[in-house]
N, C-alpha and C positions, 0 to 999 in steps of 0.2 A: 504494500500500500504506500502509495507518495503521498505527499504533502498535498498534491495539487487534483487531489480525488473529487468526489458530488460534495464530501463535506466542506469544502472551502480552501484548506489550508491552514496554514498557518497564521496567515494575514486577518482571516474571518475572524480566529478563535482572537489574536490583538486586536480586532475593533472590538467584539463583545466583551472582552477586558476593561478597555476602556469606556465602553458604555455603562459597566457595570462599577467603576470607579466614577463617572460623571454620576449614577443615580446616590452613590453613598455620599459625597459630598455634599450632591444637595439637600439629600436626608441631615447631614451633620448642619445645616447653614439653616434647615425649616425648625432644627428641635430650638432654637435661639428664636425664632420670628413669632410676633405678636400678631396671635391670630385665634381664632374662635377654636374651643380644642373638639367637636366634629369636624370640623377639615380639617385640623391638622393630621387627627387618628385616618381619615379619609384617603390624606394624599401619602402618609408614612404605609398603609397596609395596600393601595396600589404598587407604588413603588415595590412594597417588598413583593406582592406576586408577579411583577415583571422582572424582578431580578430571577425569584426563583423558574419562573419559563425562561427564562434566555439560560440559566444554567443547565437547566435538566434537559433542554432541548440541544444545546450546543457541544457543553463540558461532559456531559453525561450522554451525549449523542442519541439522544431518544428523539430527534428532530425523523433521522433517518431508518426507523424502527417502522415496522410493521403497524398496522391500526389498534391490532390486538391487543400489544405488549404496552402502545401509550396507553391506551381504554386501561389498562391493567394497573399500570401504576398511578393512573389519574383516581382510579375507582379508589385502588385501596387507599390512598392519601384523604380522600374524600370521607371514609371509612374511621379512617384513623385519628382525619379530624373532628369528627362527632363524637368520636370515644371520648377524645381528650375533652369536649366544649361540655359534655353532660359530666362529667367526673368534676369540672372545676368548677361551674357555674355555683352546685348549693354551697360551697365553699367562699364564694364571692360574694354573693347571698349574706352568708351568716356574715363575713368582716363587713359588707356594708353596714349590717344590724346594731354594728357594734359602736360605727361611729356616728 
C-alpha cells in the first residue's frame, strides 16, 4: 500500500490534523468568551462530534469500511451512549437536589 492510495495520503491525514488543531483552539478561545452557557454547551459538543467523525473516519479509517462495519460501530457507540446517559442522569439528579 502507498501513500498515495483512495485514502488520501499523507497530505489528507496533515490537513485533518490541522483541522482538528484549528477546532481545539477554538474550543480553548470559546471556554474564555462571554456568552449565554446553551450555546456555548451547543457549539463545544458540535465541535466535539466533528472532531470525533473526522477521527474515526480518517485516523481510524472507517471513512473506507464497508456500510456494515460503520452501521456497527455507529450502532454500538449509540448503545453505549444510552448506557452511560441513564447510569448518570439519577446521579445528577440527586447532586442537583442537593444544591
Amino acid at each position: 500500500m502507498t501513500a498515495t492510495n483512495e485514502a488520501g495520503g499523507y497530505k489528507l491525514y496533515w490537513m485533518i490534523w490541522g483541522v482538528l488543531l484549528a477546532l481545539t483552539v477554538v474550543m480553548l478561545f470559546l471556554d474564555n468568551a462571554p456568552m449565554p452557557r446553551v450555546a456555548f454547551v451547543l457549539i463545544m459538543v458540535g465541535a466535539m462530534l466533528t472532531k470525533a467523525f473526522l477521527i474515526a473516519g480518517y485516523f481510524m479509517h472507517l471513512r473506507y469500511e464497508a456500510l456494515f462495519i460503520r452501521l456497527s460501530v455507529f450502532i454500538g457507540l449509540l448503545v453505549n451512549g444510552a448506557v452511560l446517559y441513564f447510569l448518570i442522569i439519577p446521579d445528577a439528579y440527586r447532586i442537583l437536589g442537593m444544591s
